[in-house]
Residue frames as qw, qx, qy, qz and C-alpha x, y, z in Angstrom:
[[0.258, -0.705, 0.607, -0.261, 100.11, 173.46, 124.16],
 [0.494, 0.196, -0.839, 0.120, 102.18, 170.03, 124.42],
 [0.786, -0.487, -0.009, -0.379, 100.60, 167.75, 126.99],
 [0.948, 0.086, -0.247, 0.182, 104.22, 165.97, 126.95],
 [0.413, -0.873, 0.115, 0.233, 106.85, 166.79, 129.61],
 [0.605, 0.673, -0.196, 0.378, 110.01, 168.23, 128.25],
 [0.567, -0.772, 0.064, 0.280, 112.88, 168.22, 130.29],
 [0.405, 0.887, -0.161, 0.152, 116.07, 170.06, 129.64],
 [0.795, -0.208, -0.297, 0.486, 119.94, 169.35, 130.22],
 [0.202, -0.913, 0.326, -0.140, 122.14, 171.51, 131.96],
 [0.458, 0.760, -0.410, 0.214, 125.67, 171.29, 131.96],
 [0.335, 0.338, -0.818, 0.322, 126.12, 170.19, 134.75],
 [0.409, -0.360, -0.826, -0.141, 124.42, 168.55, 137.86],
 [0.136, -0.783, -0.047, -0.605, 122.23, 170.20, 140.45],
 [0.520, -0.006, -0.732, 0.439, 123.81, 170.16, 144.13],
 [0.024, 0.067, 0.414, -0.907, 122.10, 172.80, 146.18],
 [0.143, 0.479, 0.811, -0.303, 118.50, 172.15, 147.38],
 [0.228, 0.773, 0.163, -0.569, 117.24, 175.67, 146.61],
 [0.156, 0.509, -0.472, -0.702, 118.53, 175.31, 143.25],
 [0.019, -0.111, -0.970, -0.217, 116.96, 171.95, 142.56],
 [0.100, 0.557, 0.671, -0.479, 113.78, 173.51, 143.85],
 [0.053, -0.666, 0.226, 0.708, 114.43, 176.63, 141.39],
 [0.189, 0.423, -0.739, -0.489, 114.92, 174.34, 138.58],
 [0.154, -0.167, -0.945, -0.235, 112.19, 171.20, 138.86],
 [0.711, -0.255, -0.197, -0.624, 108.85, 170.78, 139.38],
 [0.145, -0.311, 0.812, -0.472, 109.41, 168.65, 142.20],
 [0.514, 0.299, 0.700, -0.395, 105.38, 167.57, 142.30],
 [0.734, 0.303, -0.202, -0.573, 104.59, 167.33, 138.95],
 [0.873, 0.110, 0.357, -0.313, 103.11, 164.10, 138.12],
 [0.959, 0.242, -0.056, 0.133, 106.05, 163.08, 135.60],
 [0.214, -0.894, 0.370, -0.137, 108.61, 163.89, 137.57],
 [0.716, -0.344, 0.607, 0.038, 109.90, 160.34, 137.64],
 [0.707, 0.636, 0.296, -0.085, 109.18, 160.13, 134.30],
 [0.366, 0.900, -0.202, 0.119, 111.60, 162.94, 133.41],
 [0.524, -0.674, 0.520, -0.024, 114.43, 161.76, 135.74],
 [0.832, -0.118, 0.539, 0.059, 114.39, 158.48, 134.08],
 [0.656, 0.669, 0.208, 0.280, 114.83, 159.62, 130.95],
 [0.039, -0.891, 0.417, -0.179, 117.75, 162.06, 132.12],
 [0.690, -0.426, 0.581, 0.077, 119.24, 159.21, 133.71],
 [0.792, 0.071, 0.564, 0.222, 119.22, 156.97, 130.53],
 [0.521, 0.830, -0.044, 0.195, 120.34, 159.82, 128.08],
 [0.669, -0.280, -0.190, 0.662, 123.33, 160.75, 130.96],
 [0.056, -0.862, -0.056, -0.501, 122.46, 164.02, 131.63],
 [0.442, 0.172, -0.525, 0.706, 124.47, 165.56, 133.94],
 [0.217, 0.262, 0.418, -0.842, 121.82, 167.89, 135.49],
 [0.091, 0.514, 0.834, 0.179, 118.12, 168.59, 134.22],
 [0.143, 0.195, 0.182, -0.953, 115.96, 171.46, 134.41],
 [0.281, 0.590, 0.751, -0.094, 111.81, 171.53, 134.10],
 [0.019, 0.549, 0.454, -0.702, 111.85, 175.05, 132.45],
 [0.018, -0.206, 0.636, 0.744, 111.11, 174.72, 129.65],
 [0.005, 0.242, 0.969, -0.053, 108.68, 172.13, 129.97],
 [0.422, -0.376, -0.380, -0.732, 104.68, 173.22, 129.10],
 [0.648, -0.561, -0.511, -0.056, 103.65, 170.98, 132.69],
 [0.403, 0.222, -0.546, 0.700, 106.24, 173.13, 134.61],
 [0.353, -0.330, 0.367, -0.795, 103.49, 174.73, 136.76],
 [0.800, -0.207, -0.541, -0.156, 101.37, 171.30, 136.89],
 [0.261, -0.298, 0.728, -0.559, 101.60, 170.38, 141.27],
 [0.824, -0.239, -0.420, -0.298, 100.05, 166.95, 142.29],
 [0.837, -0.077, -0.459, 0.287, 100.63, 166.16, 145.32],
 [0.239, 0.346, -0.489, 0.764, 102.53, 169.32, 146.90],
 [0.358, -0.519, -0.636, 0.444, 101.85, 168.87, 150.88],
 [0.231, -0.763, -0.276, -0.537, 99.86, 171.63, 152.51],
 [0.088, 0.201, -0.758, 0.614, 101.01, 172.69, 156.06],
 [0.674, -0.263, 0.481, -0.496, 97.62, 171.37, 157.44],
 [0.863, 0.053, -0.479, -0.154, 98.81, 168.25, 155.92],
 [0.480, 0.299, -0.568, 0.598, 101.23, 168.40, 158.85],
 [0.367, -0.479, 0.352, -0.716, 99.47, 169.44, 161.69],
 [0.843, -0.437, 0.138, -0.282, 98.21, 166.03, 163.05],
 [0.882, 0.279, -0.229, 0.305, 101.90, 164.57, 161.93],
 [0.087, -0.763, 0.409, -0.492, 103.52, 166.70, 165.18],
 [0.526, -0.125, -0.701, 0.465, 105.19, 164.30, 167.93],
 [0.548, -0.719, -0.356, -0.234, 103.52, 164.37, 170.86],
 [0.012, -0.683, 0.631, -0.366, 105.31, 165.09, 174.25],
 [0.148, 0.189, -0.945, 0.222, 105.92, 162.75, 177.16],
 [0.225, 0.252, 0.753, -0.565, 102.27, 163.20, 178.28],
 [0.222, 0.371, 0.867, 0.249, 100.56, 162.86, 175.23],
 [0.274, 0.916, 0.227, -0.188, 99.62, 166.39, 174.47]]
């Protein structure tokens, strides 16, 4: 198996969250990677699914990363 991310164009670009979610690896570790390189070919859109790292997650929050990241109220509970 390729250890190199592959991203893929699509036709056209993605506009709806759930479809950008659907279609990238949001946390994988060359996610910036692949963007940039969509950017500087001019891809219109992108897609991880092809890609051998597509299940790869670094990073994806956890909801108890969020629990001590609640606003308090006015009295501090």
């Amino acid at each position: 198996m390729s250890i190199t991310p592959c991203p893929t164009p699509l036709p056209s670009a993605l506009r709806e969250e759930e479809a950008v979610e659907a279609q990238r690896n949001l946390f994988c570790g060359h996610y910036d990677r692949c963007l940039h390189l969509a950017v500087k070919r001019g891809w219109d859109g992108w897609s991880c699914r092809h890609c051998p790292l597509k299940e790869l997650r670094v990073g994806e929050p956890e909801a108890r990363d969020y629990a001590h990241a609640r606003p308090r109220g006015p009295d501090g509970h």
